[in-house]
C-alpha positions in Angstrom: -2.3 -9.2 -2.2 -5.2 -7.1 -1.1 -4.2 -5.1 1.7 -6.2 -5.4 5.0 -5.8 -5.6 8.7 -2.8 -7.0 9.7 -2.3 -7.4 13.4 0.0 -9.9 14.8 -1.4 -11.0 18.6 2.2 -12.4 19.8 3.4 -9.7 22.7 0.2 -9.4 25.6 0.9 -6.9 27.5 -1.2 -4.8 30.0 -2.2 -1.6 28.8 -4.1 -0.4 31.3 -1.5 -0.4 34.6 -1.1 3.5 34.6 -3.7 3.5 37.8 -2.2 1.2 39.9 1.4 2.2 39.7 0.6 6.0 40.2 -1.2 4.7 43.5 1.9 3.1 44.4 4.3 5.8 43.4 2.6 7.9 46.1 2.5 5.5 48.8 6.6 5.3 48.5 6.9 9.1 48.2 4.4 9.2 51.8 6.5 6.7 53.1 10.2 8.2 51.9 9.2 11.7 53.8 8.7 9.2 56.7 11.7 7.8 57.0 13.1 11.8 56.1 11.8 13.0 59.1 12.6 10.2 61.6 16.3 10.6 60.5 16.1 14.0 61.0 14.6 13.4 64.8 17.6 11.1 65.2 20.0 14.3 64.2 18.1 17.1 66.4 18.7 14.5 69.4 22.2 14.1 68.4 22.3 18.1 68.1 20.8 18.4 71.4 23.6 16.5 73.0 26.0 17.9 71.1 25.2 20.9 72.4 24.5 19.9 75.7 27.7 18.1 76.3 29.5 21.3 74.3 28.2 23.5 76.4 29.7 21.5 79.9 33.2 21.2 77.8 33.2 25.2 77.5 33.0 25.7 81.1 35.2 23.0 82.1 37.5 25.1 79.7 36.5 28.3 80.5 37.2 27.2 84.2 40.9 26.3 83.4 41.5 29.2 81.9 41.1 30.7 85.3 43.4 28.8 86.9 46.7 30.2 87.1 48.5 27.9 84.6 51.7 28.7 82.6 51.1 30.9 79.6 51.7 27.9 76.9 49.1 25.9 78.5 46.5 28.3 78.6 47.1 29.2 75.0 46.0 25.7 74.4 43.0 25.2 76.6 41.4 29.2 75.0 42.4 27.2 71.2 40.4 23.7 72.3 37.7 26.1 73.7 37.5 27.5 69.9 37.4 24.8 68.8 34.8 23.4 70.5 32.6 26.7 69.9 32.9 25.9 65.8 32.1 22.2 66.3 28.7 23.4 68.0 28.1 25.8 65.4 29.0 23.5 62.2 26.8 20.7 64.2 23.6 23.4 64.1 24.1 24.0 60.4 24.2 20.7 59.2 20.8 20.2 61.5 19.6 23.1 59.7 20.5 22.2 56.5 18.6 18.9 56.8 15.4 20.8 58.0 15.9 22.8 54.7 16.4 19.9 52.6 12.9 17.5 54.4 11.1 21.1 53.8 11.9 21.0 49.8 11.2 17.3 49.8 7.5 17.6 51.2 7.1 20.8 48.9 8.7 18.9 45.6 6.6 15.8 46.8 3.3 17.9 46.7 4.1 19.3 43.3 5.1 16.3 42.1 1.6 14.9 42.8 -0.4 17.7 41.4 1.6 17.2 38.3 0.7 13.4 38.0 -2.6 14.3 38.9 -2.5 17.4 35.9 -1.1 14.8 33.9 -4.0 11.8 34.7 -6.5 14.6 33.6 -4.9 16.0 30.6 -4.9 12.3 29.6 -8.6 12.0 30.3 -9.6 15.1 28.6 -7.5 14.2 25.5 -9.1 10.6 25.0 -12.4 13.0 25.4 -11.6 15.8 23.1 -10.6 13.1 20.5 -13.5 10.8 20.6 -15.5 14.3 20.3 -13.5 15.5 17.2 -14.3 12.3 15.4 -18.0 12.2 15.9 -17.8 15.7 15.1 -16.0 15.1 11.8 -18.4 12.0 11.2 -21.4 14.6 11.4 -20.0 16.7 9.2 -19.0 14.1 6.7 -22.3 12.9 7.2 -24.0 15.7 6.2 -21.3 16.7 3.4 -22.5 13.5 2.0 -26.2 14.4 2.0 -26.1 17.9 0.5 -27.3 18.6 -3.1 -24.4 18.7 -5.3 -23.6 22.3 -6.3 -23.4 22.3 -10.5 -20.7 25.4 -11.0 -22.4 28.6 -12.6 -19.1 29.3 -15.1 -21.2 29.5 -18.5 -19.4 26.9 -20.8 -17.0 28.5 -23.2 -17.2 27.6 -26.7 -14.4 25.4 -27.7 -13.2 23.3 -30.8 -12.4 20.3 -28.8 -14.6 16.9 -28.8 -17.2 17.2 -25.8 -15.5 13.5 -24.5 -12.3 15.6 -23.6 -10.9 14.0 -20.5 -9.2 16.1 -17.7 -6.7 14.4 -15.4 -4.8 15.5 -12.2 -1.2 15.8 -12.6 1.0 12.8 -11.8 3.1 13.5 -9.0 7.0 14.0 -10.5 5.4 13.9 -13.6 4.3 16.8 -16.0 0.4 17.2 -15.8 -1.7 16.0 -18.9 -5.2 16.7 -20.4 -6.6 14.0 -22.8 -8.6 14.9 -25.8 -10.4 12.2 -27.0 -10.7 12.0 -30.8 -14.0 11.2 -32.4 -14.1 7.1 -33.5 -15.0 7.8 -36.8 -11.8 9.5 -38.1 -9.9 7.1 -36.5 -11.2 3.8 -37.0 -7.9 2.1 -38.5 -5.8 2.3 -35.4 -9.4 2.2 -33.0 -8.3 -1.7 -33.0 -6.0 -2.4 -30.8 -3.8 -5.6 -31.2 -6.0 -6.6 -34.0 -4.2 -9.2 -36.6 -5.6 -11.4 -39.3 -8.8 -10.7 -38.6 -8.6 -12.2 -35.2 -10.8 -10.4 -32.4 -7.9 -8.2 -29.9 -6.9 -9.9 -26.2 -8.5 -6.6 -25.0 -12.1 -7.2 -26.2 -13.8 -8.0 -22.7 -16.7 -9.9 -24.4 -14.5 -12.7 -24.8 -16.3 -16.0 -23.1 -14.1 -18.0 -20.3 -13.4 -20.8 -22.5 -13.1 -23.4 -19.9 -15.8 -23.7 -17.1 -15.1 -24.8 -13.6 -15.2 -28.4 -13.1 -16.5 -29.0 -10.2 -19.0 -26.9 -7.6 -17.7 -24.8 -5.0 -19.8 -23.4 -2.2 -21.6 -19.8 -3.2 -22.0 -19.5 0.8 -20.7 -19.2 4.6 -22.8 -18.7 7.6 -24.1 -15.4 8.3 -21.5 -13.2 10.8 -23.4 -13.3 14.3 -24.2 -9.6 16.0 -21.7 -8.8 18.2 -20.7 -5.8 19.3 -17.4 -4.7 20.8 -15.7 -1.1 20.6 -12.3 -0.9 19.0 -11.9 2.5 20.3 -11.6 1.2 23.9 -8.7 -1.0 22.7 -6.8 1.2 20.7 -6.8 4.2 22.7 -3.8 2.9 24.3 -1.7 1.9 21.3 -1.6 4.8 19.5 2.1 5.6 17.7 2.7 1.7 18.5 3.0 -1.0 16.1 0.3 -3.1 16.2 2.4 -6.6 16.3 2.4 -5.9 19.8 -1.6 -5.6 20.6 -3.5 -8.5 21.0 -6.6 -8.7 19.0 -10.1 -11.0 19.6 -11.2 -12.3 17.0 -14.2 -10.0 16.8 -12.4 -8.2 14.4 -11.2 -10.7 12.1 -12.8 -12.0 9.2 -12.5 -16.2 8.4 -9.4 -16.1 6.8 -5.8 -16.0 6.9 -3.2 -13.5 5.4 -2.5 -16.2 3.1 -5.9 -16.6 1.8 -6.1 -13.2 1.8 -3.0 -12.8 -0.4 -4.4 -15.6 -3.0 -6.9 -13.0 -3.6 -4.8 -11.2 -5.8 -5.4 -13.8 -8.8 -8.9 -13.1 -8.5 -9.0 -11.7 -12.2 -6.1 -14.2 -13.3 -7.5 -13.8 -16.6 -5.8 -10.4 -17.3 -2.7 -12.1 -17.4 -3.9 -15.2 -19.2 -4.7 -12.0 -21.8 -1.6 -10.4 -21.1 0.5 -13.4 -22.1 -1.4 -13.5 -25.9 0.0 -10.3 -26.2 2.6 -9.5 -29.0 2.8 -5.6 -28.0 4.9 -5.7 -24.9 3.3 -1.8 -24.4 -0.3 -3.2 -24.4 0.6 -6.2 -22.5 1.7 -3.3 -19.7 -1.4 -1.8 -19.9 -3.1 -5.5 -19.0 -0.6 -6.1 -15.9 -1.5 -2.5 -14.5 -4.9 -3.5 -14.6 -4.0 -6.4 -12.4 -2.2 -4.9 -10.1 -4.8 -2.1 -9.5 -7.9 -5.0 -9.3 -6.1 -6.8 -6.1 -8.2 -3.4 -4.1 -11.2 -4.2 -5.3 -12.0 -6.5 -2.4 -10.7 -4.3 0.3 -13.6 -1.6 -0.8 -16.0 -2.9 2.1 -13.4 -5.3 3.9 -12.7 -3.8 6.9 -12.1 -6.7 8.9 -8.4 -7.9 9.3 -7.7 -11.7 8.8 -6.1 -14.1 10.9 -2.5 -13.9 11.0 -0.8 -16.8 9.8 1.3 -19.1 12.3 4.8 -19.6 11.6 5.1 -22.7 9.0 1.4 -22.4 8.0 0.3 -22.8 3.9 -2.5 -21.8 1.3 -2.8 -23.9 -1.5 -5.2 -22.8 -4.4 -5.1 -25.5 -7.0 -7.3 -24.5 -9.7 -4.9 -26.1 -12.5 -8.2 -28.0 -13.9 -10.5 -24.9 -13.9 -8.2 -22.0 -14.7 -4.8 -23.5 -15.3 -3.2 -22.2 -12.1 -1.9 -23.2 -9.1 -0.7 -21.0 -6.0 1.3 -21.6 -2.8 1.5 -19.8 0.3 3.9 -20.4 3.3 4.4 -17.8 6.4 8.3 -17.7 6.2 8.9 -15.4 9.1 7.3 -14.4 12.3 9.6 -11.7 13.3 9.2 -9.9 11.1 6.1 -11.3 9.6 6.7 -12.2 5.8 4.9 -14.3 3.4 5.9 -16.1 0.5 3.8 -16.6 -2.6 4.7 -18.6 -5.8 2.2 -18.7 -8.5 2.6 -20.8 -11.9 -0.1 -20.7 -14.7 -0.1 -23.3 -17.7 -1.4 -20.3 -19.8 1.9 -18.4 -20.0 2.9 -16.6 -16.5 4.5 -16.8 -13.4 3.9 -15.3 -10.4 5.9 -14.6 -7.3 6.1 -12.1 -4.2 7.4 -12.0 -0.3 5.1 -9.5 1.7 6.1 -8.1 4.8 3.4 -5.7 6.8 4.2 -2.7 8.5 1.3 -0.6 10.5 0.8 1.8 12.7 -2.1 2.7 14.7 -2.4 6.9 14.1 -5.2 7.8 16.8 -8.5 8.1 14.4 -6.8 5.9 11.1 -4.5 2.5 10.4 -1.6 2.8 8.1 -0.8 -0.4 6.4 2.4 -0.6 4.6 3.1 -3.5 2.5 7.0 -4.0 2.1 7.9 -5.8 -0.8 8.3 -6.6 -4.6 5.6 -8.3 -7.0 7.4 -10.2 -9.8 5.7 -11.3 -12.7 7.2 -13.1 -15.7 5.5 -14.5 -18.8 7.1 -17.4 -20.4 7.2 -16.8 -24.1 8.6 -13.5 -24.2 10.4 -13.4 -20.8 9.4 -9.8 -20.4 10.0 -9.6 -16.5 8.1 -6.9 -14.7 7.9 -5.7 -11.0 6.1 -3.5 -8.8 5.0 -2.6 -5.0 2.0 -2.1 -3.4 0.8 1.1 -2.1 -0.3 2.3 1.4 -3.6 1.1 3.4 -5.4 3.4 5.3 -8.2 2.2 7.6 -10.6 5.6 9.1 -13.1 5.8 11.8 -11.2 4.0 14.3 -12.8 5.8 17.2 -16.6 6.4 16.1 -18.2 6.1 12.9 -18.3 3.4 9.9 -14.8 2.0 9.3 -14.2 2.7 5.5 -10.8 2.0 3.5 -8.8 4.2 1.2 -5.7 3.4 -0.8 -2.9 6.0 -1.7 0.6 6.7 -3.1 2.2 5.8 -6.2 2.9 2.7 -8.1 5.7 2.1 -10.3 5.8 -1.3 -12.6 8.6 -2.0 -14.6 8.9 -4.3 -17.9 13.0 -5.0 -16.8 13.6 -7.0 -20.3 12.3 -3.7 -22.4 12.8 -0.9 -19.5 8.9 0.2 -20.2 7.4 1.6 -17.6 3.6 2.5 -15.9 3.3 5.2 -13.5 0.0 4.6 -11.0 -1.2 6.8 -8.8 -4.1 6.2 -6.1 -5.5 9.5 -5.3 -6.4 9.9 -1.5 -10.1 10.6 -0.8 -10.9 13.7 0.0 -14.3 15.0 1.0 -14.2 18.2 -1.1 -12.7 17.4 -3.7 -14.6 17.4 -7.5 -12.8 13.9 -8.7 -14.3 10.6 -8.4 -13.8 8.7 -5.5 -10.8 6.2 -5.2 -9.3 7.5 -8.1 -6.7 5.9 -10.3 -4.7 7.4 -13.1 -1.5 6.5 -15.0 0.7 6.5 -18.1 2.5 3.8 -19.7 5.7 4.9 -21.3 8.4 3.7 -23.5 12.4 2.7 -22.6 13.0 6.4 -24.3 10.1 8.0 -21.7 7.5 8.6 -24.4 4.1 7.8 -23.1 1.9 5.8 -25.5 -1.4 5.2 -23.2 -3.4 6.9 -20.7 -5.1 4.8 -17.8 -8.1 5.6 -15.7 -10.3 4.6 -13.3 -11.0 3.4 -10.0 -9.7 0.6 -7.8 -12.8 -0.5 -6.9 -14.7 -0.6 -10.2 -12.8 -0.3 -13.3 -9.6 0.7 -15.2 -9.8 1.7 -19.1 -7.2 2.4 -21.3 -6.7 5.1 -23.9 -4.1 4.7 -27.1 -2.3 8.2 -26.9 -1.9 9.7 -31.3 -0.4 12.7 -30.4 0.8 14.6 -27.7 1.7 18.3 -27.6 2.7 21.1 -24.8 0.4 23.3 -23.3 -0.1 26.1 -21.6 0.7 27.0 -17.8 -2.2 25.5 -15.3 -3.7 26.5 -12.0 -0.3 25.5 -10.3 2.1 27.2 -12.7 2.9 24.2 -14.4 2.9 23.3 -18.0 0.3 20.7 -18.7 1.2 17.8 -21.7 -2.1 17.7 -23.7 -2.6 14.0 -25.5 -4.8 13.3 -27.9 -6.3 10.0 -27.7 -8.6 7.1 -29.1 -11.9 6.1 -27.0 -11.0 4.4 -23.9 -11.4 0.7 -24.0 -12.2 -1.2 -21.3 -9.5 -3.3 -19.3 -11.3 -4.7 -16.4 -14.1 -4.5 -14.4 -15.2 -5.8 -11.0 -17.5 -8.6 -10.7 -20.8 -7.9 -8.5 -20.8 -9.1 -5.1 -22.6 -12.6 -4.3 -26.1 -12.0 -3.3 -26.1 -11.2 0.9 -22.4 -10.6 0.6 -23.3 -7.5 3.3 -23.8 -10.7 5.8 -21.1 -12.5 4.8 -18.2 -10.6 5.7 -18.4 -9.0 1.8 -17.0 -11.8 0.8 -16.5 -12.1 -3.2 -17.2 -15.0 -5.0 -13.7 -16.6 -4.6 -13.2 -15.0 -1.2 -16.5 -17.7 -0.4 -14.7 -20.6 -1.5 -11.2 -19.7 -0.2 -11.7 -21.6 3.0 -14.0 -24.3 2.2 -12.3 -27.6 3.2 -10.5 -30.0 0.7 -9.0 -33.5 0.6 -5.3 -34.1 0.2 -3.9 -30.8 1.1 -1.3 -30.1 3.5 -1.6 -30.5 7.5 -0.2 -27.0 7.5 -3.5 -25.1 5.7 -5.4 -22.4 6.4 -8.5 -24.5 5.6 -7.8 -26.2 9.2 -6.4 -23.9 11.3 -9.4 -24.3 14.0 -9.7 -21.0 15.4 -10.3 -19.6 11.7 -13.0 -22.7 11.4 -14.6 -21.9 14.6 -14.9 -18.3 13.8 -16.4 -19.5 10.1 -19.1 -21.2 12.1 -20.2 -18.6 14.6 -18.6 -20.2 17.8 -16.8 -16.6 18.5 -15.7 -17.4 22.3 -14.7 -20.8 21.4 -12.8 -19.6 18.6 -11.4 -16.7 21.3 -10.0 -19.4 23.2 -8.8 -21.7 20.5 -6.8 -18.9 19.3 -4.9 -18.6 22.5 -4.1 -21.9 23.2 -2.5 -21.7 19.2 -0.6 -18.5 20.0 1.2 -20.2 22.8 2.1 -23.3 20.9 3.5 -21.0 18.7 5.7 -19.6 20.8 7.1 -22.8 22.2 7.6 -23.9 18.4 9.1 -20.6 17.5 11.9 -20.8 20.0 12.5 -24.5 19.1 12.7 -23.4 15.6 15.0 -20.6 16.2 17.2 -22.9 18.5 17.2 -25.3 15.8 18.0 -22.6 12.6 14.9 -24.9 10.8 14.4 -23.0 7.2 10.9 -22.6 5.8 9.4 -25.6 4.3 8.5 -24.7 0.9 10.4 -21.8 0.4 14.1 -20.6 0.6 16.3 -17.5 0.5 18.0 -16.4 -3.0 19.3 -13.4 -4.6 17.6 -12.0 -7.3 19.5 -11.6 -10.3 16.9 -8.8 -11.9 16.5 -6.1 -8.6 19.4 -7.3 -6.7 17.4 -8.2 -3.7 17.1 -11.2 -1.3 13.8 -13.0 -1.2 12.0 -16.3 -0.2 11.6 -18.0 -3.8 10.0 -21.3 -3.9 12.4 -24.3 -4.2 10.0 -26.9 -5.3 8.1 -30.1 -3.7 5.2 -29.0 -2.7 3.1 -30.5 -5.6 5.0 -33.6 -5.5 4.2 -34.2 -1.6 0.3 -33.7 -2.7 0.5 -36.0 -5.6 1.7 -38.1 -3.3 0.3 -38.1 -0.2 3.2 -37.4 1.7 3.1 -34.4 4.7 5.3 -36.3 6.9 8.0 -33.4 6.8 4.8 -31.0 7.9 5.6 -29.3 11.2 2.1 -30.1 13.8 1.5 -26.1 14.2 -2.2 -26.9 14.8 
């Protein structure tokens, strides 16, 4: 799957209502000191009479008292009169106790307002200071970019190693290695790798495709129109959120789905049509790391996020005839989004993988995390392997060109033999001396022992190096002891295929991305190919396509809960435990290819 944007447009919601309910926040706050003080009238009137009619009751008492009256009564009348005197003054403090308490009000109301108001304006100057930071670090990358390169003035040392000696970063949780490559002509037996009988090695790269398409596919889609629209002013309120929960024109999408987008992984199928020839499980490692790293190579310039798939939808890419492969996608979840892929090749492999996406908008980048395992098994010699994807990271989401990096480790294991390859995607940094988008790896033995070196980059090649000897060195920069393997030339595993010709005006479409959405007879009611928001978007028709893709979102919904109420199961796919990692995925239970051959989609939910 290459990774992209993955942005699921289900929960609207209205981002910008901080204005309007500060406005009416003060407007209660006015009109509870209102009502405050017009209580507070109602008590000093009260007090007044109180006091009033207190006053008349002490000299009605005080009068008694003056009457000549037994001694027991006027005990009693001077103990009302007492009383009387602390009801007035308990009445005065509660009326002054309710002054107090209106004066705080007003004074806690007025501070509360100038600290909305300091709030509103630290907002304001934040959304400022950040959109200034980023054109500031754009500059500066900018002009990084354009300065003469600086050659280092260290005077070479004289050395009895080769001049081709590679030097690699460390792995991380892995000792740190230096290659020496040794000279071809010293080792030319073992130079051959998989070489028997005289037969040419799966690995040579010169190799023609033995079996030529069949039939012409398109080579082009209409240009993108010119529109312009700033992401910045609808992200800036989504930052820390998870982007399932923002809802996206389609002014950022490119025409196709998630699905399609997925089926671009078999783009160089042909690595594993190698890998299966393979009788060295070690090299056939080194082949499936090269496929795993050349799924990136289309994200290089693919900034735009595809549609997200509707709940039920498919992706069929038949290309049994031309390349002895057939795929199937289906979107087997909505909540969380998840898609299930099943590939099956007649040359010797299967394929299969649920994807969920997480991502998070960070303020100036996208993280995209793809959760979930890759399996790949080849037929013959049932060696099983799995890996995971690493993280996406989209830049320049507030000013500047939006460019992609990938990051983070990948670990593929051969289950059957325990062999493993340790990747790791270097993030780009703009000072550092490696080449950009770096990749490096090692492919090891059950016992740990490494027996290749791989390097490249994910958008442009991988090579391979057959490790003769390895040996301990000395203490690096970091303090760490450095492996040093000597190696054979590296020999080339794969390389990316040029972009079309005006690929820059075509999304940067590849060659298969191009035909990906073209429309065909016969396949389901559920594909991509005829979703019509994606078509209308294909064509140009942005606003139609806008409004096409609102009317689908809210079928959707209506479907979804129907489907919920109902328990209904995906169509092509269904839940099993697998026996090799222990975990529960969507594995495909068969039918699809059946219902083509056929002609039947009756059981094909109408999601369109």
């Amino acid at each position: 799957m290459t990774c992209s944007f993955h942005v699921y447009d289900n929960n609207i919601s209205n981002t910008h209502s901080s204005e309007p309910t500060s406005q009416s926040d003060r407007s209660e706050i006015q009109g509870t000191l209102k009502i405050l003080v017009s209580k507070l009238d109602d008590l000093s009137t009260c007090n007044d009479l109180i006091a009033k009619h207190g006053a008349a009751l002490q000299r009605s008492l005080s009068e008694l008292e003056g009457l000549k009256v037994p001694l027991e009564g006027g005990e009693k009348i001077k103990a009302v009169n007492e009383r009387a005197t602390l009801f007035r003054i308990t009445s005065n403090a509660m009326i002054n106790a309710c002054r107090d308490f209106l004066d705080l009000a007003e004074t806690h109301s007025r501070r509360w307002q100038r600290a909305l108001q300091y709030e509103r304006e630290q907002r304001t100057h934040l959304e400022e200071t950040i959109e200034q930071l980023a054109k500031q670090h754009n500059s500066l990358e900018r002009a990084w970019r354009e300065a003469p390169t600086h050659v280092s003035s260290t005077p070479k040392e004289a050395s009895d190693e080769d001049e081709d000696t590679e030097y690699f970063d460390a792995m991380e949780d892995s000792p740190a290695f230096i290659t020496v490559t040794t000279s071809e002509s010293t080792q030319h037996r073992s130079a051959n790798i998989g070489a028997s009988g005289g037969q040419a090695s799966d690995w040579n790269q010169d190799d023609p495709v033995s079996l030529q398409p069949r039939r012409q596919r398109r080579t082009r889609i209409p240009d993108k129109p010119n529109y312009s629209l700033n992401l910045w002013s609808i992200m800036k309120n989504c930052i820390g959120k998870e982007l399932s929960k923002i809802p996206m024109p389609v002014n950022f999408n490119e025409p196709l789905s998630m699905l399609q987008r997925l089926s671009e992984d078999l783009e160089y199928h042909e690595l594993l049509d190698k890998a299966a020839r393979c009788e060295s499980s070690l090299e056939q490692m080194c082949l499936v790391a090269a496929f795993s790293v050349s799924s990136y190579s289309t994200t290089v310039h693919r900034t735009a996020k595809p549609f997200n798939p509707l709940l039920g939808e498919t992706y069929e890419l038949d290309r049994l005839e031309e390349f002895g492969y057939r795929s199937l996608c289906e979107q087997v979840s909505h909540h969380p989004p998840a898609a299930a892929h099943h590939v099956i090749s007649q040359r010797g492999w299967t394929l299969w993988q649920e994807i969920t996406i997480a991502s998070k908008f960070r303020g100036k980048y996208l993280s995209i995390m793809p959760l979930g395992a890759i399996h790949l098994q080849f037929h013959s010699s049932g060696n099983h392997y799995v890996w995971r994807k690493v993280t996406s990271t989209v830049h320049n989401i507030i000013v500047g060109k939006l460019w992609i990096d990938q990051s983070g480790d990948i670990e593929i294991v051969n289950h059957k033999t325990k062999e493993t390859c340790q990747l790791k995607f270097s993030p780009y940094s703009y000072f550092s001396r490696d080449v950009p988008r770096k990749v490096t790896g090692v492919v090891a033995d059950s016992g740990g022992q490494a027996h290749y070196i791989l390097s490249g980059t994910w958008d442009d090649k991988i090579e391979s190096s057959k490790i003769i000897q390895s040996s301990r060195g000395g203490s690096g920069s970091e303090g760490k002891q450095k492996t040093v393997y000597q190696t054979l030339s590296p020999k080339l595993l794969w390389k990316k295929y040029p972009l079309p010709e005006n690929a820059e005006n075509m999304y940067y479409f590849s060659a298969l991305a191009l035909t990906l959405n073209e429309l065909e007879e016969d396949v389901a009611l559920t594909d991509s190919r005829l979703r019509p928001d994606q078509r209308l978007m294909e064509d140009g028709r942005w606003d139609e396509a806008n409004a096409e893709k609102q009317r689908l979102e809210e079928k959707q919904r209506a479907a979804r809960r129907k489907r919920e109420a109902e328990a209904t199961d995906p169509l092509w796919f269904h839940q099993r435990r697998n026996s090799v990692t222990g975990e529960t995925n969507f594995v495909y239970k068969g039918g699809y290819w059946e219902a083509k051959e056929q002609q039947d989609w009756s059981m094909c939910p109408d999601i369109y």
